[in-house]
N, C-alpha and C positions, 0 to 999 in steps of 0.2 A: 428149853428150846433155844434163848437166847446162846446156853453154851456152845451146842452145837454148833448154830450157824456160826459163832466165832472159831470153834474148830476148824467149818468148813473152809472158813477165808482162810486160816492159817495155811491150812494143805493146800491152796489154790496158789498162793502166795510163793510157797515155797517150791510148789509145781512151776510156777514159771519162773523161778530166779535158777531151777537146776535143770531145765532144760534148755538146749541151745537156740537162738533163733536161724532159723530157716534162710536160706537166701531167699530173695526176693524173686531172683527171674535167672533165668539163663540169656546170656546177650546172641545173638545170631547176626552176624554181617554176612549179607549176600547178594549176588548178584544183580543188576537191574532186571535182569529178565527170569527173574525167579520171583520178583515181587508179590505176586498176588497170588501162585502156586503156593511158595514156602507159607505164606503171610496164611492161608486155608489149614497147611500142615502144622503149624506152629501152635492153630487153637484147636485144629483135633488132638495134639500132645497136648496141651494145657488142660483140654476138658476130661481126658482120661488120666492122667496123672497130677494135676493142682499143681505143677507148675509153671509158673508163669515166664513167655519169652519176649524179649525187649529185639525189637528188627530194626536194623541197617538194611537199607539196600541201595546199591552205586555201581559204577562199572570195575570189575574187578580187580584190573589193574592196579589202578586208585586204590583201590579199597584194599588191597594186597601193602600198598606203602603206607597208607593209612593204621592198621597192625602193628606196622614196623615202628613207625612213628611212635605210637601209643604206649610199645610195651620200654620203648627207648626213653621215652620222656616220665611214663607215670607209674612204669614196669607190668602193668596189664593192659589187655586191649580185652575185643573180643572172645569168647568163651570158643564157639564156633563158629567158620567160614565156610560156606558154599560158595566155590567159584564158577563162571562160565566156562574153566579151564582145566587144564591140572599144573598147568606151568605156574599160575599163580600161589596155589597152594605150597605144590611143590619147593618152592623157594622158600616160605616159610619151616618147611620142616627140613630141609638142607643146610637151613641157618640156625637148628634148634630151636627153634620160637615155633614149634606145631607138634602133632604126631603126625605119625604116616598117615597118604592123602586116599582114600576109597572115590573109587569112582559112582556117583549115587545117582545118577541121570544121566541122559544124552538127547541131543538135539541136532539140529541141522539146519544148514544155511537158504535159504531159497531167496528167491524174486520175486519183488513184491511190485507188481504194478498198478500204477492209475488209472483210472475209468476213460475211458476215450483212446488208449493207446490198446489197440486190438493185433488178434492174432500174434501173440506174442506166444511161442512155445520153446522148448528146450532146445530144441534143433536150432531155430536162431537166434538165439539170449545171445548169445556172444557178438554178433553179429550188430544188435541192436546196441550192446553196451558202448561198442566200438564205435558207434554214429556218432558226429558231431551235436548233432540235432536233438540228442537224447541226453537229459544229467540224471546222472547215477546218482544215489545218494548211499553211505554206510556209515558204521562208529568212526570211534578215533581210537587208530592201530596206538599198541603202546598202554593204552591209558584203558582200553578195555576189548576183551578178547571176541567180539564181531568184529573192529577194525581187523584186528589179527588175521581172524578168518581169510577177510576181504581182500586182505593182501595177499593170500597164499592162491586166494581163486585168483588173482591177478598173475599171479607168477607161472602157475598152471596152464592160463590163458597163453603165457607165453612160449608154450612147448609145441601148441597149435598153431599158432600166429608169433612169428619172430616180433619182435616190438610191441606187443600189445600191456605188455606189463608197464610198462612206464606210463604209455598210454593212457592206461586206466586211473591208474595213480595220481596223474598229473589233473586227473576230468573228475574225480570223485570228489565229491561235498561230506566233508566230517561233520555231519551235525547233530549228533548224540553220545553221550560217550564220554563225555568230558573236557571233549575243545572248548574253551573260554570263547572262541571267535564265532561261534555255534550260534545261528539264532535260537531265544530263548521259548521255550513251547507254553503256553499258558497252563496255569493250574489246572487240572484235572484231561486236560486235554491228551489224546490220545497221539504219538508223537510218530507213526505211521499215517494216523490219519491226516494229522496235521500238515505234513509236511507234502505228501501227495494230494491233499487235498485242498486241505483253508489256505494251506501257505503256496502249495504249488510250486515248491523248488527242487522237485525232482520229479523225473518220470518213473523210475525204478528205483528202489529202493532194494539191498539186499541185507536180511534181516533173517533171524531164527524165523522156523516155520512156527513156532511155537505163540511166536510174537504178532506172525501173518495174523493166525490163525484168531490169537485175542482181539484184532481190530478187525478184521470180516464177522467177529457176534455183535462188533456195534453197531448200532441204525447205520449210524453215518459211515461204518467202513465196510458195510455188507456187498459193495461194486465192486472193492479190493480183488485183484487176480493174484493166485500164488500160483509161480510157474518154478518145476525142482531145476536144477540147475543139470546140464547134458553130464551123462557118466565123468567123462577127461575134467568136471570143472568141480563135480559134487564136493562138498567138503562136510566132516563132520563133526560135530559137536562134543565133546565128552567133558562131564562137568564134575567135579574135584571138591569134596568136602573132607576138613580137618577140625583137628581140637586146637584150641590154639593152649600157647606156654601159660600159666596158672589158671587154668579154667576152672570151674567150679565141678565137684564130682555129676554134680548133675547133667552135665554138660556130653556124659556117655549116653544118659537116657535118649537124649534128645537125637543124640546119633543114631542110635539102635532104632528110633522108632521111625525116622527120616528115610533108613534101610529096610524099612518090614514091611510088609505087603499093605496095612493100612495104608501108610503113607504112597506108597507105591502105586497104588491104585487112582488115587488123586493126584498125583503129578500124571500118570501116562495117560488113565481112563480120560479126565478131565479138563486136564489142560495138555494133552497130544505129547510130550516128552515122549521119548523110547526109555527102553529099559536100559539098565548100564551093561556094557559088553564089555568093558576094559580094564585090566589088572593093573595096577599103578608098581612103576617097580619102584621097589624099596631101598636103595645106597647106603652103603654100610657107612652109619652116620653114631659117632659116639655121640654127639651133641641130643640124637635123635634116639637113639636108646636111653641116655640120661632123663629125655622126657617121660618118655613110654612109662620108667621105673616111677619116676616123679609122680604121675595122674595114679596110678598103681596103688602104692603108698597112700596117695591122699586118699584113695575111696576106704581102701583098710582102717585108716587111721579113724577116718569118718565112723562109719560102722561100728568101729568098737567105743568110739565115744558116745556114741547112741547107744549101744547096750549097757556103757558103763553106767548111763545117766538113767535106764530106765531102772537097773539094780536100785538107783538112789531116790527112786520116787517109790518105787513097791519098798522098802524103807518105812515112807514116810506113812 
């Protein structure tokens, strides 16, 4: 009896010194406003496939140089990015540091008003924005793409109203997003509510409806009014995920299953996203086909080193 069980530790032994270990997690940088969407979709991947994902999430911008940074200073960053954008992605796979960028959600910009500021509707948002009497509040353009937005519905403003772009510009509070000069929002706190509310430094806020939508389920943001913004000012949302340069082969699953109707059903059903409508075009990018071959290869290579290894335990 004794033999055996000494046989068995042997083969156990030699089972784990001839199989490879496992990556731990797939890493996921993603957007602030995908936080608690992806953050749902990340453990329904983990609970159907055991593997585990590690989440960033910042304004995209940021988190686009933050990448760059990373794979410049330690030669890897992130596996994969979901951005609020496609321009941020985008950049990375035009520099060769990604693959081509899938558009895998969409959202849209609206008006998020305060309790006590009535009658506010589409017809005259612009009208109200343009009030002295009234502060806007949005992201920070540049550094994460709601500012973006916010500046395009400014410029748009401008086709209707001669001057109102600068106007807007000039009256609008960056206070999410990434401005350092930003008051800071307390832990757990809710940073629509906050700020139309506890904090009270803005009357409007324009914000993903997505994001309305998470702070009207809370007690305290259920007063919140979301008003869409008039056809001439609508702006829409289309959000941009890639692989990033040395990512882990598993780092396709994650993709595939981010795009598949599971997951799909939990960003649109549950947290209000739309579906993706937009084809990301592709630029003839050698830096960007030498990736594509790159991830390619690696999953091959993978694979056959999993089957070489399991020849060597049926062996054993």
């Amino acid at each position: 009896m004794k033999k055996q069980l000494f046989a068995f530790s042997l083969i156990a032994c030699a089972v784990d010194v001839i199989l490879p270990t496992q990556s731990f997690a797939v890493t996921l940088y993603g957007a602030g406003s995908l936080r608690n969407s992806l953050t749902e979709v990340a453990q329904a991947f983990t609970n159907e496939y055991s593997i585990n994902v590690d989440t960033y999430f910042g304004p995209s911008g940021l988190t686009q140089q933050k990448i760059e940074q990373e794979i410049l200073t330690k030669g890897k960053s992130a596996d994969v990015f979901a951005s609020a954008d496609l321009g941020n992605p985008q950049k990375l796979f035009e520099k060769g540091l990604s693959g081509p960028v899938k558009n895998f959600i969409s959202n849209r910009i609206t008006a998020i008003i305060r309790p006590g500021l009535t009658d506010v509707t589409s017809n005259n948002l612009l009208d109200l924005l343009l009030d002295t009497n009234i502060k806007v509040g949005i992201s920070t353009p540049g550094a994460d793409p709601s500012g973006d937005y916010a500046w395009q519905i400014f410029d748009k403003a401008d086709t209707v109203k001669p001057g109102s772009a600068q106007i807007l510009k000039n009256k609008a509070l960056q206070l999410v997003g990434g401005n350092p000069s930003a008051p800071s929002v307390p832990t757990g706190e809710n940073n629509l509510v906050y700020f139309l509310k506890k904090n009270s430094k803005v009357d409007i806020f324009l914000a993903y409806y997505t994001s309305g939508k998470s702070a009207q389920e809370l007690e305290q943001g259920n007063d919140l009014q979301i008003v869409d913004l008039p056809d001439y000012l609508a702006t829409k949302a289309d959000y941009g995920l890639t692989i990033v340069k040395k990512a882990d082969p598993d780092s396709q699953k994650l993709v595939d299953y981010i795009l598949s109707p599971k997951a799909q059903d939990i960003l649109v059903d549950k947290y209000k996203f739309t579906p993706p409508s937009t084809a990301v075009p592709e630029p003839i990018s050698i830096s960007g086909a030498i990736l594509a071959v790159g991830i390619a290869f690696a999953l091959k290579k993978r694979q056959a080193y999993f089957k070489k290894q399991s020849v060597k335990v049926g062996d054993v």
